[in-house]
N, C-alpha and C positions, 0 to 999 in steps of 0.2 A: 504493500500500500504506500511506501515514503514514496515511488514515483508521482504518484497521483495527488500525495499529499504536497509535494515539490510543487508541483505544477500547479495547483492552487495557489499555494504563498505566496510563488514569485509574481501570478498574475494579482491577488492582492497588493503584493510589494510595489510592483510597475505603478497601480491605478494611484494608491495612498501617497507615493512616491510624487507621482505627476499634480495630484490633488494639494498637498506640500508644497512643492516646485509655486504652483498657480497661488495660494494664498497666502505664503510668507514672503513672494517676491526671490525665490532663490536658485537660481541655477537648475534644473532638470537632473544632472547628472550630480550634485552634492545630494539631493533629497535621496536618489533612488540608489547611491552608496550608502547614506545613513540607513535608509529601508533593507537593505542588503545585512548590513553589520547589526541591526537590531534582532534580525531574521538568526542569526548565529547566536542568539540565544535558546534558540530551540534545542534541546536538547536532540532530537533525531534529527537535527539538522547538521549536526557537529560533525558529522560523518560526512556530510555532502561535500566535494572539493571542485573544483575548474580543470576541467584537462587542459593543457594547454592547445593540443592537438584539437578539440572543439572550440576555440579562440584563434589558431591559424590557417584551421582547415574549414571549418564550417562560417563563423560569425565573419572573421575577416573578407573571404574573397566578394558574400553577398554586399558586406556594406562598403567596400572600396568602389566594388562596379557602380553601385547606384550613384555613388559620389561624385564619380568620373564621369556616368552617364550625366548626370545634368551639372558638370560645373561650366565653365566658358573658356571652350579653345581660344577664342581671341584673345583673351587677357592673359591665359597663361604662356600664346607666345608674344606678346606684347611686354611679358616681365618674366620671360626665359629665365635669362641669365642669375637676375632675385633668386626665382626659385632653384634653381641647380644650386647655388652657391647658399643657400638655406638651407636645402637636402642633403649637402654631402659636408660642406666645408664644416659650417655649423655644427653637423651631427658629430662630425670629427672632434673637432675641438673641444665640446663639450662632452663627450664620451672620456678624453682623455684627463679633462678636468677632474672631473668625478674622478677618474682610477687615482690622478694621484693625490685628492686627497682624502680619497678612503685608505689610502694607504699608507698616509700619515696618521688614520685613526686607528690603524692597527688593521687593516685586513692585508693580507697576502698580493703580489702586483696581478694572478689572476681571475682571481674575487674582484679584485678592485676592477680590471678591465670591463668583465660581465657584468657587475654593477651600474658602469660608466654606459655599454650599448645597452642597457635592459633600457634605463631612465634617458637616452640622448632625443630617440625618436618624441615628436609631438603626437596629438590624436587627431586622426582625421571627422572623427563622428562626434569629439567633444568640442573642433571647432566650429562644428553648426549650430551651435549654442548661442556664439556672438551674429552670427550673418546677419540678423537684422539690425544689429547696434552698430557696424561698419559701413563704408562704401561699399560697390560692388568690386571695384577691383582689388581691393586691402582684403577683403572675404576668398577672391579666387586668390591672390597668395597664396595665405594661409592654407586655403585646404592643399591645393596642390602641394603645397610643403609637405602637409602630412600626406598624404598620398603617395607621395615618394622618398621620404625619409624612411622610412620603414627599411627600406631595402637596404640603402647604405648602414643603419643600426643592425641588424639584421649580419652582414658581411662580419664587421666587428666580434659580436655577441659571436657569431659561428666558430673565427681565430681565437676565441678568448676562452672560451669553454674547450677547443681544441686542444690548443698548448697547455691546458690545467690540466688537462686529465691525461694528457701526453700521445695524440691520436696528431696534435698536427705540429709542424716546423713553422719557427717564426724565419720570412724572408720577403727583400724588398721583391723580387721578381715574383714569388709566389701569392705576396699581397695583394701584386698587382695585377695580375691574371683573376685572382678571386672578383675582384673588383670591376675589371674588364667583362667578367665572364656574366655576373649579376645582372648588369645593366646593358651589356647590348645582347647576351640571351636572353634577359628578362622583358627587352623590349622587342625582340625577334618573336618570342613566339607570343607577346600579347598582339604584334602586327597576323601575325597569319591567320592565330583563332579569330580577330575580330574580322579579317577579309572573309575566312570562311562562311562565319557566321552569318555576315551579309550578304553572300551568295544566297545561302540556304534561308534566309527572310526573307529575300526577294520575291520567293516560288512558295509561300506559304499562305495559306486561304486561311487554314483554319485556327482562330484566336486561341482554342485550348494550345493547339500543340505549337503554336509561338510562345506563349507564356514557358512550356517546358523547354523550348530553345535557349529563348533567353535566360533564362535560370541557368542551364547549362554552360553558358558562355565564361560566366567569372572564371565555377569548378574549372571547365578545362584547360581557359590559358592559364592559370595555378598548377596544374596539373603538366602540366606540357612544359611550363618551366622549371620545375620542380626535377623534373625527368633529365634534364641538361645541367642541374645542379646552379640555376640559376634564379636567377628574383620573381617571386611567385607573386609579390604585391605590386613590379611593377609593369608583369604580365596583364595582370587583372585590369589595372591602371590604362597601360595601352590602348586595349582591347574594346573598355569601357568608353576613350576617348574617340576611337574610330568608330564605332555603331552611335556616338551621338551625334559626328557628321552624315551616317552613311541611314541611320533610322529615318529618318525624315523623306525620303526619296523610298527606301526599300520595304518599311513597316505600315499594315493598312491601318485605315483610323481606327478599327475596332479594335486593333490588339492594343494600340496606344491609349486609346481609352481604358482597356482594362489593365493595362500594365500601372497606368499611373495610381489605378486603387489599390490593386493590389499588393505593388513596392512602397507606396508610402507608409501602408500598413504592417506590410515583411518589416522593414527594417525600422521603423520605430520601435516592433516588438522585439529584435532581435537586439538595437543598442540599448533599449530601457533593462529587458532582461539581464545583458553582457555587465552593465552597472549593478545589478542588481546581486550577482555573481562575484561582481570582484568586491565587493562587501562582505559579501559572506566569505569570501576568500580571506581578507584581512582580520579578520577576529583569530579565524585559524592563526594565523601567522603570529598574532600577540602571543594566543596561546600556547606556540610551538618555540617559544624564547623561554630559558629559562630567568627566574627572578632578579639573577645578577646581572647579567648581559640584558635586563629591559632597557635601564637607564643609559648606558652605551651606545644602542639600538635606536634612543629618542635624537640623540645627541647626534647622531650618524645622519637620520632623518633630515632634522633643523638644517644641518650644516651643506647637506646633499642637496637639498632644495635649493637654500641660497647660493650653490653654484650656478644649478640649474638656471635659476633665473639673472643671475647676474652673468655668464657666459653668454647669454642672448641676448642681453643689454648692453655689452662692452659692442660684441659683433653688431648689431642694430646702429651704434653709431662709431663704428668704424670701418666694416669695411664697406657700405656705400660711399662714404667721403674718398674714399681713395679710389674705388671705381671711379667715382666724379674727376679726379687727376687724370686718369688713364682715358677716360670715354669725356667727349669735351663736343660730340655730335650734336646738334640742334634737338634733332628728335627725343632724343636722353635726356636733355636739360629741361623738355616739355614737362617727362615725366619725372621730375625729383618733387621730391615732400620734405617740406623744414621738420623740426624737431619734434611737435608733438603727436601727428601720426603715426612714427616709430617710438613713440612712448607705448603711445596702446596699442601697439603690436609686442611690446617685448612683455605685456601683461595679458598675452595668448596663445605663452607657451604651453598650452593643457597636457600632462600626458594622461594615457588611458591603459585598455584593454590589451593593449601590443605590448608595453612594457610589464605588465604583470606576467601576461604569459611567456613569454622571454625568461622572466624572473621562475616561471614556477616549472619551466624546460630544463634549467639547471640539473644534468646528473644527480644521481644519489650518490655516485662514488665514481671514485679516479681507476684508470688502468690498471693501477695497482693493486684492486680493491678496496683501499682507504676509503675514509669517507670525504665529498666533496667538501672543502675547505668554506665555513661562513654559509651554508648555503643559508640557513636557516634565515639568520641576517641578510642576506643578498632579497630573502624575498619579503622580510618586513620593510628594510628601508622601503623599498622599490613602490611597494602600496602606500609608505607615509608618502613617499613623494608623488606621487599620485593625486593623495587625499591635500594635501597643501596646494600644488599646483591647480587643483579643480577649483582651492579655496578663492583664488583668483577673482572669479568670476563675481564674487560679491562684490568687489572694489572696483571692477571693470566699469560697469555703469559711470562710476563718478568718476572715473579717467578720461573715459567717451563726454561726457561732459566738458570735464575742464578743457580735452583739446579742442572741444568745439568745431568738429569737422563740419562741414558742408553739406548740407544735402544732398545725397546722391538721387537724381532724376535722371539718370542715363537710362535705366530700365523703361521708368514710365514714357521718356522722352520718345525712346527707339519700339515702344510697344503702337505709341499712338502714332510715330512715320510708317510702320510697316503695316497699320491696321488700313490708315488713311491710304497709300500708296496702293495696298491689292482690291481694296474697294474702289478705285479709278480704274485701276488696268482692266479690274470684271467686266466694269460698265463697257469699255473700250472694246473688248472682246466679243461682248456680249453679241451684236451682233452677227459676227462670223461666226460663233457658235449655233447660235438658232438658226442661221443657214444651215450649216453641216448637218443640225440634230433633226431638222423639219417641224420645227417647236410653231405652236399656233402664234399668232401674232398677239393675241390678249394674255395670255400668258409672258412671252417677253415685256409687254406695256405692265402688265403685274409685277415682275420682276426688278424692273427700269425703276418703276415709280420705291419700289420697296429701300432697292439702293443707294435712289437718290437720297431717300430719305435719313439710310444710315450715314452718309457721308455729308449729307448735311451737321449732325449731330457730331462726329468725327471734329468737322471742323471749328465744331464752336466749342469745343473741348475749355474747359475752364470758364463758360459764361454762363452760371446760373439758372438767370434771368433768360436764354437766349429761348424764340416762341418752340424750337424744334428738339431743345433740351426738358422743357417743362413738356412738352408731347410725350416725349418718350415719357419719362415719370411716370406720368397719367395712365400711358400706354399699358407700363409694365405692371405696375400696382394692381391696375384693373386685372388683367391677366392672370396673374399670379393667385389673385382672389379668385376667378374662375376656375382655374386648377384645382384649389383647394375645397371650390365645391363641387367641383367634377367626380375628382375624389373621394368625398364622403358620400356622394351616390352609388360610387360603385362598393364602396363598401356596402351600403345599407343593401343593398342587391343581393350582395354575397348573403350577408345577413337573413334577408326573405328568402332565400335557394331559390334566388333566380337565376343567378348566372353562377357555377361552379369559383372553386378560389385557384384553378389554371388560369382561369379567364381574367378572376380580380387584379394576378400576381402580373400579367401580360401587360393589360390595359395601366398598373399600377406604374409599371417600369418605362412606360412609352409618357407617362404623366410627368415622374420624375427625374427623366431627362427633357423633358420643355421649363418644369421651374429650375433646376441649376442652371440652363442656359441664360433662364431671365435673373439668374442671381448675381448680384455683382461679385468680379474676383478683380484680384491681387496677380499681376504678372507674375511668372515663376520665377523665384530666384534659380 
């Protein structure tokens, strides 16, 4: 029964988690760790643990793809070079950070390395937390950072767990093959599975077994890199980023419709859950310290963290000023930001679910048989710094404040060019089409006059008061009220067994896609 009983809690823990989150103003992922660690006082809980293998085999590839499927190719090659040198250089330096001064606090140099990659990587699912308190470009950063930092933490943690347990040689040439091999096999075979993929989308009717294609696209470029011994996260990454140019042209609107319910709701559950997990993972880990080594342990924490976060704040403001020496191009100088927008970037270093499991991949014992050196340690710090760097997010608000960014209307801006723009070219069309199609001519005068109308309204965008904005209003309200009695007729039907509840559930779904239509939305980030 503890499966089923699992299964309950954590869906309780997610909801009271998110319930939390909403009315004390807190973070999403601080409530649903707290909900997690409070969860580890269940006694038949105490047993439950995280594989790591279901944090880099399962949670991981589903939410990096989604990540990647809707972040913005533009802006991440618009701020390339940022992001590479955020995902590799960065990782670097603060992986080594960490090693040495855990190793001034008494751990071994290869405790201290695995230490250093468990904690270097950021999260990519805990920085969707800020997207709406950022620009949109300062947001594709960030994720892309985490999206691809993994890999390079990743490479590290591999050599460093290696060389402890005595399976690998430390060497420049060998490093760097490791390194080479990660990233352009990690992007090799995320290129193929996502061309494959789009092949095999292009020739698909049926919306069930697209939804099971795309499902399978992360697993297999993870899978396919994995097999070449190279970057499983920046496979998925790839992969993810080519089907979200190549979707639009090759995917019909019905699986797109259903993918967008279905994913939004996959991967809420699977990152609420993944917090909810590495809470209950952390109690373990207090509990797996003995009394002495706690207060050690706290100190390690404190100390780890303030690397963490000051290694990302030295780099934040140096080595863009020195790009700015080197790079002096027009277009470069467009895009630089004075000081305090890299303020509140260097308070978004979140880490997550990668570094714990990293932490809790850690061997139980060396070549030798010994036992692995610290591990115990290697996986409570790794959760404190976790649990402090999520803490973040509380102070974040009042940073975004003080720097007083700008309004980003690029979304809304380029939402109402491209709305206004394909309702001109329709009209323009329009004709040649009803030639081609042999459409009756009251029907295109129906269609014409319909257009005109939305592209009236297009253009008075921000005017109130404007007679063809207060129409629509009128228009929709009234409708929407129609619906909703249309609605309660066919229920009451159902009700008199007049009409079967096939018929109610038919007629219900053809209702409730005409009010979401008429419902106002928010451009996607």
């Amino acid at each position: 029964m503890l499966g089923l009983e699992l299964v309950v809690l954590l869906g309780l823990a997610v909801l009271l988690g998110r319930a939390a989150s909403a009315r004390f103003g807190v973070a999403p992922p601080i409530a649903l760790l707290a909900a997690g660690a409070l969860l580890g006082f269940v006694p038949a809980l105490r047993a439950v643990h995280l594989p790591p293998e279901l944090v880099l085999l399962l949670f991981l590839p589903v939410l990096l793809y989604w990540e990647s499927l809707t972040t913005s190719l533009r802006e991440i090659r618009a701020n390339l070079r940022g992001i590479v040198l955020l995902a590799t250089v960065l990782v670097i330096a603060t992986a080594a950070a960490v090693a040495v001064v855990a190793h001034t606090l008494g751990l071994p140099w290869g405790p201290a390395w695995v230490l250093g990659a468990a904690v270097a990587p950021t999260d990519a699912t805990a920085v969707g937390v800020v997207a709406r308190l950022l620009p949109r470009s300062q947001v594709t950063v960030l994720r892309a950072e985490s999206l691809v930092n993994d890999g390079t933490a990743l490479v590290i943690y591999g050599l460093a767990v290696g060389v402890t347990v005595g399976e690998e040689q430390l060497g420049a040439a060998h490093v760097g093959w490791l390194f080479l091999l990660s990233y352009v096999g990690g992007a090799a075979a995320g290129a193929v599975t996502g061309w494959v993929a789009a092949q095999v989308r292009r020739r698909q009717t049926d919306p069930l077994i697209g939804q099971v294609t795309m499902l399978l696209i992360p697993f297999t470029a993870f899978l396919l890199a994995e097999t070449i011994h190279a970057s499983g996260v920046l496979a998925v990454v790839v992969s993810g980023l080519i089907m979200s140019q190549a979707g639009p042209r090759v995917v019909r609107a019905e699986m797109r419709v259903q993918a967008q319910a279905f994913w939004t709701v996959a991967t809420f559950l699977l990152n609420a859950t993944l917090f909810v997990l590495v809470g209950l993972e952390l109690q373990s880990a207090v509990r797996g310290l003995s009394s002495t080594a706690l207060p050690r342990a706290l100190v390690t924490v404190a100390v780890v963290t303030a690397v963490v976060i000051v290694a990302r704040l030295v780099f934040l403001f140096t080595v863009p000023y020195l790009v700015r020496l080197l790079d002096r191009r027009p277009q470069q100088r467009v895009r630089r930001v004075d000081h305090r927008p890299r303020l509140v970037s260097a308070f978004t270093g979140f880490r997550g679910a990668v570094s714990l499991a990293a932490a809790l991949a850690v061997p139980q014992q060396l070549a030798s048989g010994e036992p692995f050196p610290d591990r115990d340690m290697i996986v409570f710090v790794t959760g404190g710094v976790i649990v402090l760097t999520l803490l973040q997010g509380l102070v974040l608000p009042g940073v975004v404040r003080w720097a007083r960014l700008p309004r980003d209307t690029a979304v809304e801006t380029e939402h109402q060019l491209a709305e206004t723009r394909a309702t001109e070219e329709a009209l323009d069309a329009m004709p040649r089409l009803a030639a081609d199609l042999g459409t009756d001519p009251d029907v295109v005068d129906r269609l014409r006059r319909e257009l005109d109308k939305r592209l009236q309204i297009l253009r008075a965008h921000g005017t109130a008061d404007h007679p063809a904005v207060r129409h629509d209003e009128h228009y929709t309200t009234l409708y929407r009220a129609l619906i909703a009695h249309k609605r309660e007729t066919v229920v009451r039907l159902r009700d008199e067994r007049d009409i079967d509840d096939t018929v109610l559930r038919q007629l219900q779904a053809a209702l409730d896609l005409e009010e979401v239509r008429l419902s106002p939305t928010e451009p996607v980030e």
